[in-house]
Backbone of each chain as ProteinMPNN parsed JSONL, in Angstrom:
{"seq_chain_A": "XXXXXXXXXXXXXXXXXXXXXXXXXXXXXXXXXXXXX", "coords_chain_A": {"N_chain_A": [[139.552, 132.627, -1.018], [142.068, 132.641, 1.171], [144.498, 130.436, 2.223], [145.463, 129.825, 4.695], [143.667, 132.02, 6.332], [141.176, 129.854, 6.0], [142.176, 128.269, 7.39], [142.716, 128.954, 9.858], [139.858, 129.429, 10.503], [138.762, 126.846, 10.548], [140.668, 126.177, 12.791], [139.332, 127.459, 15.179], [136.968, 126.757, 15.302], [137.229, 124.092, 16.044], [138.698, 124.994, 17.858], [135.655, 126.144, 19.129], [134.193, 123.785, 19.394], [135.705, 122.757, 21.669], [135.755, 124.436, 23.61], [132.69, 123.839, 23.984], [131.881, 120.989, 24.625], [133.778, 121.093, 26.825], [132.039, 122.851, 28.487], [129.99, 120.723, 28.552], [130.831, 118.446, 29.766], [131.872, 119.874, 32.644], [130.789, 122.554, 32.582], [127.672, 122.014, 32.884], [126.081, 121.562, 35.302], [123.827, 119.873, 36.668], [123.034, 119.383, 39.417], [122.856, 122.033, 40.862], [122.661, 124.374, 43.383], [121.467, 126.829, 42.61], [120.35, 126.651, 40.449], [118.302, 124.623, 41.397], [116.779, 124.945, 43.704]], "CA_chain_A": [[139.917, 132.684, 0.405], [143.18, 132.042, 1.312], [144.717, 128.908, 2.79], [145.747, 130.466, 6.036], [142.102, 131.898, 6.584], [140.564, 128.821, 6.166], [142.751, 126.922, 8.298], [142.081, 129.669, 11.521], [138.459, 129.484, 10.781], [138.696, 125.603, 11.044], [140.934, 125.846, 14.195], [138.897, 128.663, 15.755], [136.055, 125.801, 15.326], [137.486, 122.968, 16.571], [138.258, 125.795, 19.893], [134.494, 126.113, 19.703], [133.896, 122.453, 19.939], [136.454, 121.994, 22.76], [134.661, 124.878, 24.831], [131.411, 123.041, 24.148], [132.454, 119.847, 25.428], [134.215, 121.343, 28.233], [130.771, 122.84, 29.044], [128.604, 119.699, 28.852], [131.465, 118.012, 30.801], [131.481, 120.037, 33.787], [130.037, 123.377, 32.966], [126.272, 121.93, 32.878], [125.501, 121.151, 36.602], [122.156, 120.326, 36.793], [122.768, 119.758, 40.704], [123.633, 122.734, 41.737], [121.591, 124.758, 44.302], [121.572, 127.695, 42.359], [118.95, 126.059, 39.82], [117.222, 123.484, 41.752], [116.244, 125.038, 45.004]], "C_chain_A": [[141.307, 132.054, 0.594], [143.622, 131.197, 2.229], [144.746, 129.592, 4.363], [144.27, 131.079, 6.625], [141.399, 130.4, 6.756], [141.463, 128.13, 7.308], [142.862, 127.633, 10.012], [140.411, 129.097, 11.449], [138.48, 127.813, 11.072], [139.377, 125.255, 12.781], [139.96, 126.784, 15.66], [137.457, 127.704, 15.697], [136.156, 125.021, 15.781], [137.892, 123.981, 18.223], [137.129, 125.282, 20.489], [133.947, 125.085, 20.276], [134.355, 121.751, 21.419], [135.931, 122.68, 23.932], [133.608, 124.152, 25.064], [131.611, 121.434, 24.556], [132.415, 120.229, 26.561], [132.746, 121.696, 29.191], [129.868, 121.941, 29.595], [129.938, 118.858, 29.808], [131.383, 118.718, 32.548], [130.81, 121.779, 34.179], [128.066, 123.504, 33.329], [126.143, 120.86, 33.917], [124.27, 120.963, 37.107], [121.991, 120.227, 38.29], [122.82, 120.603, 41.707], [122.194, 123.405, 42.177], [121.077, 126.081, 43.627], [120.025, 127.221, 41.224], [117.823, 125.198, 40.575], [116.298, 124.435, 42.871], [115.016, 126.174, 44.788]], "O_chain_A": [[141.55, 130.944, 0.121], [142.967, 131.249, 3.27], [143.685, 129.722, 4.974], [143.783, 130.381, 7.514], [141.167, 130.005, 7.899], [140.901, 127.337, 8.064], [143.035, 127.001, 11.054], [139.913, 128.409, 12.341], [138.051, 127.616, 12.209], [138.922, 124.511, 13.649], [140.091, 126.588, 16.868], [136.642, 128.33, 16.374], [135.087, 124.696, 16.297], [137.478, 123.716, 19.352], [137.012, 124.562, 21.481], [133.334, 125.134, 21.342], [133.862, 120.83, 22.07], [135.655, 122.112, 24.988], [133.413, 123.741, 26.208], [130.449, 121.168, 24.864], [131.507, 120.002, 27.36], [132.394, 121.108, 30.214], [129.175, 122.064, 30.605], [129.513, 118.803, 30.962], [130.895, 118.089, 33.487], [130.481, 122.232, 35.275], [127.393, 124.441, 33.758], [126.097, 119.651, 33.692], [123.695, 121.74, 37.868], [121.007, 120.812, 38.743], [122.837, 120.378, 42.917], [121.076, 123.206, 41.7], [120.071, 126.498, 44.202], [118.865, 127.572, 41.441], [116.629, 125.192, 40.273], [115.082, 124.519, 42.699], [114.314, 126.513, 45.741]]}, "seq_chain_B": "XXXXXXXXXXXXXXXXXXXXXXXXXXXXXXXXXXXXXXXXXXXXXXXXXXXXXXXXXXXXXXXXXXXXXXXXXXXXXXXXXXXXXXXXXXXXXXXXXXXXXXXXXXXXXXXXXXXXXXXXXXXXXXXXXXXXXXXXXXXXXXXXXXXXXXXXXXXXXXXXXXXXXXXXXXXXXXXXX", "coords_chain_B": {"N_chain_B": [[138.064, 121.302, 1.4], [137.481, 118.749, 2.768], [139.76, 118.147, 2.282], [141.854, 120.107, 3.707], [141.57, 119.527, 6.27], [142.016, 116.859, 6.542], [145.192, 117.026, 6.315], [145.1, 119.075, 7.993], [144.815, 117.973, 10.422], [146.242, 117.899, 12.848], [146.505, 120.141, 14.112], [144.252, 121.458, 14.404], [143.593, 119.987, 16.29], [144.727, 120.328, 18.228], [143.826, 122.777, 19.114], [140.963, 122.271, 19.718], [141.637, 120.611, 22.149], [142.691, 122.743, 23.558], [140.374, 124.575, 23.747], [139.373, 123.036, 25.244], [140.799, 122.895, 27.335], [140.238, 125.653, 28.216], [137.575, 125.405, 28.91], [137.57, 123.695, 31.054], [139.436, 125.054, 33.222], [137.541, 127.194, 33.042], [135.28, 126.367, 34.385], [135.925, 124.273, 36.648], [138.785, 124.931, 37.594], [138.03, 127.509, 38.177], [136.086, 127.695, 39.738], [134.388, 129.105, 42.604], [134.258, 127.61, 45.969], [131.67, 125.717, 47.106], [129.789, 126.062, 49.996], [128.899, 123.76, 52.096], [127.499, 121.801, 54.685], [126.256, 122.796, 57.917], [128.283, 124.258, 59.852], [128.27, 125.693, 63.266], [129.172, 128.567, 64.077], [132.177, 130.13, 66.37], [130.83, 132.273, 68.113], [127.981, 132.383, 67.885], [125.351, 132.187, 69.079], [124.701, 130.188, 72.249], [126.423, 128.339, 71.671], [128.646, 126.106, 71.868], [131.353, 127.016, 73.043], [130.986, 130.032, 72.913], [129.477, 129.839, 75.114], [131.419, 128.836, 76.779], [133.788, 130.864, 77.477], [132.143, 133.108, 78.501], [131.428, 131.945, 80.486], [133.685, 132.018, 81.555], [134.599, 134.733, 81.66], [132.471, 135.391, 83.599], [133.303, 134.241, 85.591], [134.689, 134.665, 89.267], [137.866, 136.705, 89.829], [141.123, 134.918, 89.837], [142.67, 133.344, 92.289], [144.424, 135.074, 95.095], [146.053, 133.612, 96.549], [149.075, 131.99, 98.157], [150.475, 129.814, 96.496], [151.366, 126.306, 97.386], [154.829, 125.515, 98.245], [156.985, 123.443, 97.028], [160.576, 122.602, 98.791], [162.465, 122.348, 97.053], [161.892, 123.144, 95.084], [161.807, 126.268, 95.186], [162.491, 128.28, 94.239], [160.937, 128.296, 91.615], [158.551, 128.258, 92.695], [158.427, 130.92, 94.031], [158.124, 132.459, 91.233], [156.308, 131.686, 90.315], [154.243, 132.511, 92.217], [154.18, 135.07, 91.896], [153.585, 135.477, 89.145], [151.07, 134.592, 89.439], [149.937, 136.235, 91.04], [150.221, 138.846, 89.386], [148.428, 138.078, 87.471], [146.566, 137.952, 89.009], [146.281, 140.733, 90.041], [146.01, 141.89, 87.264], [143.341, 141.162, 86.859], [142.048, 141.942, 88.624], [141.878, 144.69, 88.51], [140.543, 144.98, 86.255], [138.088, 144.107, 87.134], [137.914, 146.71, 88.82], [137.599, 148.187, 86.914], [135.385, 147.648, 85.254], [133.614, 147.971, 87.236], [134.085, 150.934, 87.66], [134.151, 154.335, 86.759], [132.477, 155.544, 83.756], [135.145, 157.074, 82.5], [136.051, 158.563, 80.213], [133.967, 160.164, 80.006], [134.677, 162.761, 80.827], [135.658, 165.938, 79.76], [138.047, 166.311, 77.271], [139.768, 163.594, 78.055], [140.477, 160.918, 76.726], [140.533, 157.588, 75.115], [142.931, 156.531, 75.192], [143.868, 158.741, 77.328], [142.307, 157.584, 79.029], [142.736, 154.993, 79.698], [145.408, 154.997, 80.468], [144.776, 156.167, 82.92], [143.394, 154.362, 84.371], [145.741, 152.191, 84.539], [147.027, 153.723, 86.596], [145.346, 153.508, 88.346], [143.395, 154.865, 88.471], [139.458, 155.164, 88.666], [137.053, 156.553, 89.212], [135.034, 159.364, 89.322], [134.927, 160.258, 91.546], [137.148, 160.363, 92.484], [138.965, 161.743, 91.108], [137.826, 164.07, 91.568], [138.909, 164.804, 94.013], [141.195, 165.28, 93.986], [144.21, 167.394, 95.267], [146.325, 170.251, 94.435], [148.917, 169.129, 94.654], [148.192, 166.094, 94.477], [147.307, 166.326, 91.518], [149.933, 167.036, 90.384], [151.616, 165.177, 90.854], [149.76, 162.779, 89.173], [149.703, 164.362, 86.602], [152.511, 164.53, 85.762], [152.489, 161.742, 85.512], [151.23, 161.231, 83.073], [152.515, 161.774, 80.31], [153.008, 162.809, 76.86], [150.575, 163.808, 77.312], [150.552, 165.604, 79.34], [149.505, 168.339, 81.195], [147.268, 168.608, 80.284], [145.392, 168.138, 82.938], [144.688, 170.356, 84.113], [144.596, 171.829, 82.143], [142.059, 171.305, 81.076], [139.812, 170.809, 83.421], [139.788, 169.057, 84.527], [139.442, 168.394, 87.366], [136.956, 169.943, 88.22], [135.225, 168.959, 86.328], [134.957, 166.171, 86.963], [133.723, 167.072, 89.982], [131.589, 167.563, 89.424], [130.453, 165.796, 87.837], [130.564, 163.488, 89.695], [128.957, 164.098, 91.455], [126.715, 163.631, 89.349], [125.336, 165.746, 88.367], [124.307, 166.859, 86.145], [123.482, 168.798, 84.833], [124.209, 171.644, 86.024], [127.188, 170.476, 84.847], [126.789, 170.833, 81.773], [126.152, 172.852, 81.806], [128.543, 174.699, 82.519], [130.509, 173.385, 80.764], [129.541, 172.747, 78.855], [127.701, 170.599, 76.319], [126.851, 167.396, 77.245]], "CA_chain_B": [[137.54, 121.233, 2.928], [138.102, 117.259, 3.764], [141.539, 117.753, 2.331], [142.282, 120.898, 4.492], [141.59, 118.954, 7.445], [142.923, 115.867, 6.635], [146.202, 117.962, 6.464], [146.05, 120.357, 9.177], [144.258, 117.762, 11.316], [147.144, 118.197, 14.196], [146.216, 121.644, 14.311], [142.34, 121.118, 14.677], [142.921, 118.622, 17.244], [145.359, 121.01, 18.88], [142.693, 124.351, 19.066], [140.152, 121.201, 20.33], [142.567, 120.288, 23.198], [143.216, 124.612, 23.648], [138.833, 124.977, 23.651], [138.358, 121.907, 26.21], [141.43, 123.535, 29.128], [140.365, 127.196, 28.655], [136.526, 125.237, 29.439], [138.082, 123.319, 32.276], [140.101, 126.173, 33.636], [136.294, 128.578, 33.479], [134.274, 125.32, 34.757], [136.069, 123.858, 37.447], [139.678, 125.653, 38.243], [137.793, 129.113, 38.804], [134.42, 127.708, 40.738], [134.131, 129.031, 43.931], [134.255, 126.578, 46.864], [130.463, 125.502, 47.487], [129.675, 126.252, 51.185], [128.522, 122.552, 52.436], [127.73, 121.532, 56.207], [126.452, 123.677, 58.541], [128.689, 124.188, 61.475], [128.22, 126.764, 63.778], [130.284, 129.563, 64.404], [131.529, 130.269, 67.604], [130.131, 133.111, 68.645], [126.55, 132.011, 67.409], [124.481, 132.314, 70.826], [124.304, 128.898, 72.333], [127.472, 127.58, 70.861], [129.8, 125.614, 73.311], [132.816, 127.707, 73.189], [130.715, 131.206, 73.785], [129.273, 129.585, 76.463], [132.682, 128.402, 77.52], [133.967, 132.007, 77.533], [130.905, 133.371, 79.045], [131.58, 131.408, 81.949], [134.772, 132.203, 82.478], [134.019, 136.37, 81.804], [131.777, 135.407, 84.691], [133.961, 133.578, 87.134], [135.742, 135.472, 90.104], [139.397, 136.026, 89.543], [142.026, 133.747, 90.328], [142.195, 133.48, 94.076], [145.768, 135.144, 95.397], [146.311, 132.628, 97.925], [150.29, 131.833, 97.985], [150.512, 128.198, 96.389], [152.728, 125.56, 98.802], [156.229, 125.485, 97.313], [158.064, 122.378, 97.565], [161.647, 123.091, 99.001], [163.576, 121.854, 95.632], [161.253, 124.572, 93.684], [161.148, 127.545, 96.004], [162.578, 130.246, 92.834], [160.18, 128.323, 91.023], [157.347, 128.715, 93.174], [158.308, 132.695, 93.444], [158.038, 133.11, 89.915], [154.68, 130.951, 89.66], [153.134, 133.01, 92.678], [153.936, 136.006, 91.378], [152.551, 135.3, 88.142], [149.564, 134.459, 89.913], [149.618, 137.679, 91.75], [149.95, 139.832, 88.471], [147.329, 137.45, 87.192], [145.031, 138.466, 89.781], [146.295, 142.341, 90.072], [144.911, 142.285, 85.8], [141.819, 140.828, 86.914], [141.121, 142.929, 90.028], [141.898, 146.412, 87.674], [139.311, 144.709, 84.858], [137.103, 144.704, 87.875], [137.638, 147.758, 88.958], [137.147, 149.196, 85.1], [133.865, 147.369, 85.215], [132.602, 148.789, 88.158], [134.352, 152.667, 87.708], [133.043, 155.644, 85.711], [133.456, 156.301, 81.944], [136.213, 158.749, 82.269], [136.213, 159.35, 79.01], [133.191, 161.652, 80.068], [135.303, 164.344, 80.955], [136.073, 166.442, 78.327], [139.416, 166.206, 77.456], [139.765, 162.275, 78.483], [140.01, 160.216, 75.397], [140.47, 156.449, 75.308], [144.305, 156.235, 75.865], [144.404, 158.563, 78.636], [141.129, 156.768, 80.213], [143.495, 153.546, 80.504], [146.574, 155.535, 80.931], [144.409, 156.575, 84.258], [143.094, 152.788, 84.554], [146.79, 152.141, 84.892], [147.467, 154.849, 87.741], [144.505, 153.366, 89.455], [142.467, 156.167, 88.824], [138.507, 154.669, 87.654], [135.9, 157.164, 89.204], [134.812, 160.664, 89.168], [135.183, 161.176, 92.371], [138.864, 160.218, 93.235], [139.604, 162.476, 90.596], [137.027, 165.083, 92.652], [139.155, 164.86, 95.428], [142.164, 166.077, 93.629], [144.405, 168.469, 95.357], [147.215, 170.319, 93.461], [149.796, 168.037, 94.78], [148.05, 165.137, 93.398], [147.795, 166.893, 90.314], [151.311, 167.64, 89.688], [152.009, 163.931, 90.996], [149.477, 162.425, 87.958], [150.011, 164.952, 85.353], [153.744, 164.221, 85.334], [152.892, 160.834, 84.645], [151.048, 161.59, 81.743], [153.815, 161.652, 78.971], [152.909, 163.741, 76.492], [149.241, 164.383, 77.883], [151.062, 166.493, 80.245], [149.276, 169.615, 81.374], [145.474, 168.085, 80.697], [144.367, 167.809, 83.804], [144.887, 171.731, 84.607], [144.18, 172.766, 80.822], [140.481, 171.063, 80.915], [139.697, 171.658, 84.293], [138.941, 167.649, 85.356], [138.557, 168.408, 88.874], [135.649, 170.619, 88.486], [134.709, 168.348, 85.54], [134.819, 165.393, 88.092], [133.401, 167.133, 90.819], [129.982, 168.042, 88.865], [130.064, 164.281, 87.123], [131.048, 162.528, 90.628], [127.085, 164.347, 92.006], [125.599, 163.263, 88.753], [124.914, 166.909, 88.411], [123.956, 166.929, 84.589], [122.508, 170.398, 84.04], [125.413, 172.095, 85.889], [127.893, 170.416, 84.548], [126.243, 171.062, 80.798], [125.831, 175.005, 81.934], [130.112, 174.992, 82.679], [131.262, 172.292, 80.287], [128.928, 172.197, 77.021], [126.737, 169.438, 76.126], [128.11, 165.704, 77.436]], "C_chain_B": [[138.484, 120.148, 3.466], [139.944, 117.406, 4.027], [142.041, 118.55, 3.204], [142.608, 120.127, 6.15], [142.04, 117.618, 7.792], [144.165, 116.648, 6.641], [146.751, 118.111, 7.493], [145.633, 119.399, 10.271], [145.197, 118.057, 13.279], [146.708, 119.228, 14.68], [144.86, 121.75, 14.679], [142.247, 120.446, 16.089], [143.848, 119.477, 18.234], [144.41, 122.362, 19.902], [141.574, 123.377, 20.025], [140.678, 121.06, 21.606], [142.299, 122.033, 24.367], [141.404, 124.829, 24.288], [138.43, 124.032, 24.939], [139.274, 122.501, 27.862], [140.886, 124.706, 29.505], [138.816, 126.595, 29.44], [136.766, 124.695, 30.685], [138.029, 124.112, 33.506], [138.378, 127.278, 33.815], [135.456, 127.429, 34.59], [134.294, 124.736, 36.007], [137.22, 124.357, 38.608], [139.123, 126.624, 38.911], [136.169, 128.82, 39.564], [134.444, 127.953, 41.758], [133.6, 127.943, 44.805], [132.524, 126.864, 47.411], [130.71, 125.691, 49.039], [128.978, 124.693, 51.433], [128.833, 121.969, 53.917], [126.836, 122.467, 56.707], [127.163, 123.857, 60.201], [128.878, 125.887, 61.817], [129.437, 127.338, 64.406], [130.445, 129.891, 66.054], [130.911, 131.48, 68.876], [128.769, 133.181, 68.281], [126.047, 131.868, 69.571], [124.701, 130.494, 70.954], [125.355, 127.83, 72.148], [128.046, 126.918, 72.345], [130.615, 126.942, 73.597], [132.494, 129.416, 73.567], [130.079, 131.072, 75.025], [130.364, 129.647, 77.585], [133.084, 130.127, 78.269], [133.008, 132.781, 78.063], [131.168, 133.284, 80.494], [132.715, 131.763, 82.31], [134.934, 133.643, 82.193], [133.269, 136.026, 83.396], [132.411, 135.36, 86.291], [134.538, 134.247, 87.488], [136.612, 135.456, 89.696], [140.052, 135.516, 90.424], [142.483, 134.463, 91.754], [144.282, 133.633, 94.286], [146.769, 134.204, 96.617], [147.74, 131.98, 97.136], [150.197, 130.079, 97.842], [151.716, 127.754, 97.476], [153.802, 125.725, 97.575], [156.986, 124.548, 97.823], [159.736, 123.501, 97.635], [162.274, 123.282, 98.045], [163.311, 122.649, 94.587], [160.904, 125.667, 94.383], [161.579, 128.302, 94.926], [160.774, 129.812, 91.784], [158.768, 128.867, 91.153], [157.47, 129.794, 93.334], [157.781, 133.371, 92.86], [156.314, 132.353, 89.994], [153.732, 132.277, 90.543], [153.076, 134.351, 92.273], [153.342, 136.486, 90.248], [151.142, 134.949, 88.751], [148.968, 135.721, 90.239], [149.493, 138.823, 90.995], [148.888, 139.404, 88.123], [145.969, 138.184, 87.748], [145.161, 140.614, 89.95], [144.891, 142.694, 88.392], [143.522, 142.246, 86.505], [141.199, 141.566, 87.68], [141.358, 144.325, 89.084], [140.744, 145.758, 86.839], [138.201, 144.885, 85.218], [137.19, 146.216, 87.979], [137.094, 148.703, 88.185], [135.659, 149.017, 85.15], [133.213, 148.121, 85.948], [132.928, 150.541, 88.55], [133.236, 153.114, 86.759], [133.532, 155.221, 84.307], [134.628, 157.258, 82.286], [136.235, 159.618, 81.297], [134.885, 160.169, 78.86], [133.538, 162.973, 79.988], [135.656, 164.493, 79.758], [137.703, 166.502, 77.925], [140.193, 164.584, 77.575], [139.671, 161.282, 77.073], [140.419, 158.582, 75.791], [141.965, 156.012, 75.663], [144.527, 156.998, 76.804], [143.405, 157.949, 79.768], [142.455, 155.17, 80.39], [144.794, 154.128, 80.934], [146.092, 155.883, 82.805], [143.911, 155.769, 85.184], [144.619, 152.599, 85.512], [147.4, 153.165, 86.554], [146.455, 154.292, 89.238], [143.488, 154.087, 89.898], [141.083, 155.424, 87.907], [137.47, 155.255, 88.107], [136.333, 158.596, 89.437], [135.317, 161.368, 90.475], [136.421, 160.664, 92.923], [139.357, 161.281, 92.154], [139.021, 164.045, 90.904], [138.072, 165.621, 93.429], [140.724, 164.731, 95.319], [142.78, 167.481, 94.374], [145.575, 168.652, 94.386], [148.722, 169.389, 93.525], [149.61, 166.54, 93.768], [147.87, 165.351, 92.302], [148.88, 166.533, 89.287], [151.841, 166.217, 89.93], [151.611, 162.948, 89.613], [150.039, 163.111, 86.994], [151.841, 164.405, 84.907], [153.906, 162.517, 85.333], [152.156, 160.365, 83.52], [151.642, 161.528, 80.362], [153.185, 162.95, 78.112], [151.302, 164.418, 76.757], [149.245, 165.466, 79.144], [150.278, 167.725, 80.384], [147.892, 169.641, 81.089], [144.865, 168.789, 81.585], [144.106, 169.273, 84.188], [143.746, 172.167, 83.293], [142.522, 173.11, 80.638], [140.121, 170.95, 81.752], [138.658, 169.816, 84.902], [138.963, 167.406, 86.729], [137.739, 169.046, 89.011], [135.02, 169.789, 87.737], [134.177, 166.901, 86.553], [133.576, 165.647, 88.936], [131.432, 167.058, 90.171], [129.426, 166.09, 87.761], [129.776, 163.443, 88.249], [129.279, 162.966, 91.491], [126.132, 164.252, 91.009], [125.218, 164.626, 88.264], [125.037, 167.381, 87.434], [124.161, 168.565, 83.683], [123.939, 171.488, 84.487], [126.656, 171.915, 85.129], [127.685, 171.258, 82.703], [126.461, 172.889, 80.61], [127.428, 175.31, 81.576], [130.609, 174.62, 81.474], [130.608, 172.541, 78.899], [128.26, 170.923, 77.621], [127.871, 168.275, 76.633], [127.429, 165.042, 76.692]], "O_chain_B": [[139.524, 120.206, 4.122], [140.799, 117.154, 4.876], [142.911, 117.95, 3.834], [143.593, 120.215, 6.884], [142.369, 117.229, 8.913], [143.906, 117.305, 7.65], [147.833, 117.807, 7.995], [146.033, 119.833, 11.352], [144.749, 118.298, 14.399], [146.491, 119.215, 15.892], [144.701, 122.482, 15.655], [141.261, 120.347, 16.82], [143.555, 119.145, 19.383], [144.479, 122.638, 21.099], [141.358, 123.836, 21.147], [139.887, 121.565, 22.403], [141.872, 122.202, 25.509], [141.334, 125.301, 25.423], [137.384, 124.204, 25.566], [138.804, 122.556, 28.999], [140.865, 125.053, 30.686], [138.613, 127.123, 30.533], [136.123, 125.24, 31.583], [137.221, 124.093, 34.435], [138.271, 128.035, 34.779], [135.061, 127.901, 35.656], [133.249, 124.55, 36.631], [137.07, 124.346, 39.829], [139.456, 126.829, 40.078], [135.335, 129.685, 39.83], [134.557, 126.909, 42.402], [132.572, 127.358, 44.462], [132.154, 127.9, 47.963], [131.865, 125.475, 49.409], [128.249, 124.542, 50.453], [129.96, 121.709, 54.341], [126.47, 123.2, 55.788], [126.67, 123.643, 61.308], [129.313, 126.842, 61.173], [130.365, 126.812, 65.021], [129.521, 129.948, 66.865], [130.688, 131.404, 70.084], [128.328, 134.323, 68.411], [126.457, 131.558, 70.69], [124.824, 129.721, 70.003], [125.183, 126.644, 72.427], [127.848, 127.244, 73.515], [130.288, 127.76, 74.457], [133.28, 130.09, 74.234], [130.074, 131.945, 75.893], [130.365, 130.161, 78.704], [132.698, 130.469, 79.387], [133.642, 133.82, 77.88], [131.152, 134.136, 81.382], [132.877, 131.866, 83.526], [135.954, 133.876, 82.841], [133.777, 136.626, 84.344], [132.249, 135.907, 87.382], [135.222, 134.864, 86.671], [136.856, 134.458, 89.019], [139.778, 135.547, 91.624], [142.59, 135.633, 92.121], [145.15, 132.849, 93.903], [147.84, 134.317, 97.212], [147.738, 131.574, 95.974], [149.942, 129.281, 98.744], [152.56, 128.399, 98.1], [153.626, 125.976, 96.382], [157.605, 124.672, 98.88], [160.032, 124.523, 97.017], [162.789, 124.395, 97.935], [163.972, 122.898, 93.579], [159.757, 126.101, 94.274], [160.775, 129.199, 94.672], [159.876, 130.575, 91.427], [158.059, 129.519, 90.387], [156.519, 130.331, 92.766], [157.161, 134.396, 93.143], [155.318, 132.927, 89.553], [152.837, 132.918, 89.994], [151.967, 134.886, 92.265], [152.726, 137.549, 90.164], [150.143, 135.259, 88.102], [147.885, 136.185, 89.883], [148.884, 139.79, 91.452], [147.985, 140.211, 88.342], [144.946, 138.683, 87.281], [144.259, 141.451, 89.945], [143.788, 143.231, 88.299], [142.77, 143.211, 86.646], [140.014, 141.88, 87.569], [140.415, 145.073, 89.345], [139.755, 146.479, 86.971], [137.307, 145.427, 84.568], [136.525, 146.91, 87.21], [136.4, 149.679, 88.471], [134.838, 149.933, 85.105], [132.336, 148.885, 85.545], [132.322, 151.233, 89.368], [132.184, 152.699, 86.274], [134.591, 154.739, 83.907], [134.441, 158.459, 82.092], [136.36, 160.843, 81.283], [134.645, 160.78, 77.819], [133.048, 163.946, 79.414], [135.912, 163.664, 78.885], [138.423, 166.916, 78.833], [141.319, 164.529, 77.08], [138.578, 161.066, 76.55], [140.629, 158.431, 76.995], [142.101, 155.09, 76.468], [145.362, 156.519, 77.571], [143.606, 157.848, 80.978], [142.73, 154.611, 81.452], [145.269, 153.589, 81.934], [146.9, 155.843, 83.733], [143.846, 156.01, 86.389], [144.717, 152.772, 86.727], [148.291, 152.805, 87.323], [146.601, 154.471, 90.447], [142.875, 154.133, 90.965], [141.282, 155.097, 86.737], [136.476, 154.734, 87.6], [137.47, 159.01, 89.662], [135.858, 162.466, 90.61], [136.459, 160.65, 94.154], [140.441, 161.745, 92.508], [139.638, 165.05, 90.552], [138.174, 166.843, 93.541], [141.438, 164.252, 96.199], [142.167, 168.541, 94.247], [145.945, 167.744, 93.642], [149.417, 169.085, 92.556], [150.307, 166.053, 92.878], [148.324, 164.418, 91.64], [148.907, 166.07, 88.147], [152.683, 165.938, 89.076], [152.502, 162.398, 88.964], [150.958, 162.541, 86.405], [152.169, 163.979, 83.8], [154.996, 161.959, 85.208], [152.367, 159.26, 83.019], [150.975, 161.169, 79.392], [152.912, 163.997, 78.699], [151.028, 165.537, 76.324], [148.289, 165.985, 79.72], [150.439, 168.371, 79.349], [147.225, 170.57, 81.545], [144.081, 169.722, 81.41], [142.998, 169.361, 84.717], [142.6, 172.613, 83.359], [141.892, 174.125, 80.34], [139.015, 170.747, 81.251], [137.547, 169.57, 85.373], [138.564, 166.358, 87.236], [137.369, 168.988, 90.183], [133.928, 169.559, 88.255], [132.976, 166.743, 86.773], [132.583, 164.923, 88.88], [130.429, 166.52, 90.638], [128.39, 165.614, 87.295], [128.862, 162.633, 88.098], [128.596, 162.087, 92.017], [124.963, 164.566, 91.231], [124.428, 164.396, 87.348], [125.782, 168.359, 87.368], [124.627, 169.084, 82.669], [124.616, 172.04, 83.619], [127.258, 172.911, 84.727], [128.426, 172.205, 82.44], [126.759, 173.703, 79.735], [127.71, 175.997, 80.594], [131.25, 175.514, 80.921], [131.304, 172.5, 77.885], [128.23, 170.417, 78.743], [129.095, 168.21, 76.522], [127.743, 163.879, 76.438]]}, "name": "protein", "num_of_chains": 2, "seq": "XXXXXXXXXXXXXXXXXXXXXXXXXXXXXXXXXXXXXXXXXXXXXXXXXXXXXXXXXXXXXXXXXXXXXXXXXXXXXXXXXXXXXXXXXXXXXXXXXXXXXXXXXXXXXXXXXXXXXXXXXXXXXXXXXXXXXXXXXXXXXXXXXXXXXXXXXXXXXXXXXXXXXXXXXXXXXXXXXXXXXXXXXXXXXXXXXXXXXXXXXXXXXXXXXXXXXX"}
């Protein structure tokens, strides 16, 4: 595998991580009316 | 592996950074504004402000009675009472609209020349009944380009058979209303 591959698939991971964050930061609202009510 | 990322770590931590704005930017930039409160609108029945308006749809219009005019403001007072006096002309035609015909019964009559005829002072069936060709040729020429109507579609017989209510005749002459 060549260096350049590996080193997208690692940044293209560390993306994934920064979406998933971003998510539990303020995409997972557990107050919203849309679930609770 | 480790070593790759010990390395490139700038780059990792860069894409990390890149993964947490684009989540931001979906999460919080692009959320539609929650609706929160409820205040009423004001045309909701009941409200103040359609009440308000309500009441003053209701109230007589403004009374033409010539205000006093101090000496030192007589142009002024002129201009005020005459604004009063158009004031009340609107209001007495808005009446009159209220309490005329549809016009736009007659055939021929559409919604700009029904106020075009508002305007003239014309708001029931039977003043336009009681049309001779003089008055005719007096309205029609101020018509503008509706010129030649009142002849073409025949709104003094149309009138005359609206102004007695007189359904079935008119229907027999005219077509369906």
């Amino acid at each position: 595998m060549p260096i350049y591959l590996e080193i997208m698939v690692l940044a293209l991971a560390a993306y994934a991580i920064g979406l998933g964050l971003g998510w539990l930061l303020w995409g997972h609202d557990t107050s919203s009316a849309e679930g609770n009510d | 592996m480790p070593e790759l990322i010990e390395a490139y770590w700038p780059i990792l931590l860069v894409a990390l950074l890149i993964g947490l704005i684009v989540a931001w930017w979906i999460f919080v930039a692009t959320r539609r504004a929650k609706v929160s409160g409820d205040r009423r609108d004001v045309l909701d029945e009941g409200a103040d402000p359609a009440a308000r308006n309500q009441a003053l749809i209701d109230a007589p219009p403004a009374s033409t009675a010539q205000p006093v005019v101090a000496p030192g403001l007589a142009g002024a007072g002129t201009a005020v009472a005459a604004a009063t006096e158009e004031g009340a002309v609107k209001a007495n035609e808005a009446l009159a609209v209220a309490d005329g015909d549809d016009l736009t019964r007659i055939k021929g009559v559409g919604p700009k020349l029904r106020d075009m005829l508002i305007d003239l002072g014309v708001t029931q069936f039977s003043q336009i009944a009681e049309w001779s060709d003089a008055d005719i040729d007096r309205i029609d020429s101020q018509l503008g380009r509706f010129e030649g109507r009142i002849r073409r579609d025949d709104w003094v017989a149309q009138a005359q058979l609206l102004a007695a209510d007189d359904t079935e005749g008119y229907e027999k002459k005219f077509g369906r209303l």
